[in-house]
N, C-alpha and C positions, 0 to 999 in steps of 0.2 A: 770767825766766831760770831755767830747770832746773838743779840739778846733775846734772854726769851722775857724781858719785862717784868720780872717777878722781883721784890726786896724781899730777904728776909734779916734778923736780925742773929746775931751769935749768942745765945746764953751763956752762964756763968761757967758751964761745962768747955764750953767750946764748941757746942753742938748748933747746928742749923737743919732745919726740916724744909726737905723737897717738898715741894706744890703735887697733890695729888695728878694733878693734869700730867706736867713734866714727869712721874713716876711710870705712870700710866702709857705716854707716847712711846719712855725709853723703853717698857718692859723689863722695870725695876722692881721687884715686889722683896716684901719684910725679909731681911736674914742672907740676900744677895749681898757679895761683896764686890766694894769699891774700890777702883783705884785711883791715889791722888796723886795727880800729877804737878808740877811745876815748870813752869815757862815764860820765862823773864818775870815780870810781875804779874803773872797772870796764874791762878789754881783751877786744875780743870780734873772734874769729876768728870769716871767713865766705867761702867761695865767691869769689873774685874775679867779678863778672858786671859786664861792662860800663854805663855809666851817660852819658845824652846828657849833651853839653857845657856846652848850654845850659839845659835843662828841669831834668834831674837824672834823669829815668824811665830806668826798665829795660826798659817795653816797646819793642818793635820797633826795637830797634837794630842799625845799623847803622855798621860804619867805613866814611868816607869822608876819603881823604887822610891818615889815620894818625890820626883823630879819631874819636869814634863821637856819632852824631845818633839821632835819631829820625827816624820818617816825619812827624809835625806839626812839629815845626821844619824841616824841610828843605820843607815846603810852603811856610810861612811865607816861607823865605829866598827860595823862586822865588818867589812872589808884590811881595815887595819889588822882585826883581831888573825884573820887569814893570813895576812901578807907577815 
């Protein structure tokens, strides 16, 4: 993990504001959601990007019924549904 140099302070909310710069480099803009992570003592903001249900991958997903899959698990699940 880099620093990127920047403080900011927590207001009374609990809220802290990203650095236009860092908004900007990530391809963050207003109303995008965040996901917050935790690891060891460390909190790391990232991109919210969808994640299959069952796999955990980020490749080719897809919502289905208000869930998001993957293509190999959802082959998987028709092939079940056959057998």
């Amino acid at each position: 993990m880099k620093p990127a140099g920047v403080v900011r302070k927590v207001d009374q909310l609990g809220r802290i504001v990203l650095p236009k710069s860092l908004r900007k480099r990530y391809q963050m803009n207003e109303g995008d959601p965040v996901e917050i992570l935790v690891q060891g003592d460390h909190i790391i903001l990232e991109r919210y990007r969808p994640r299959c249900v069952f796999c955990g991958t980020l490749d080719g997903v897809r919502e289905f019924k208000e869930r998001y899959l993957c293509g190999g698990c959802m082959t998987e699940m028709a092939g079940l549904r056959r057998g």
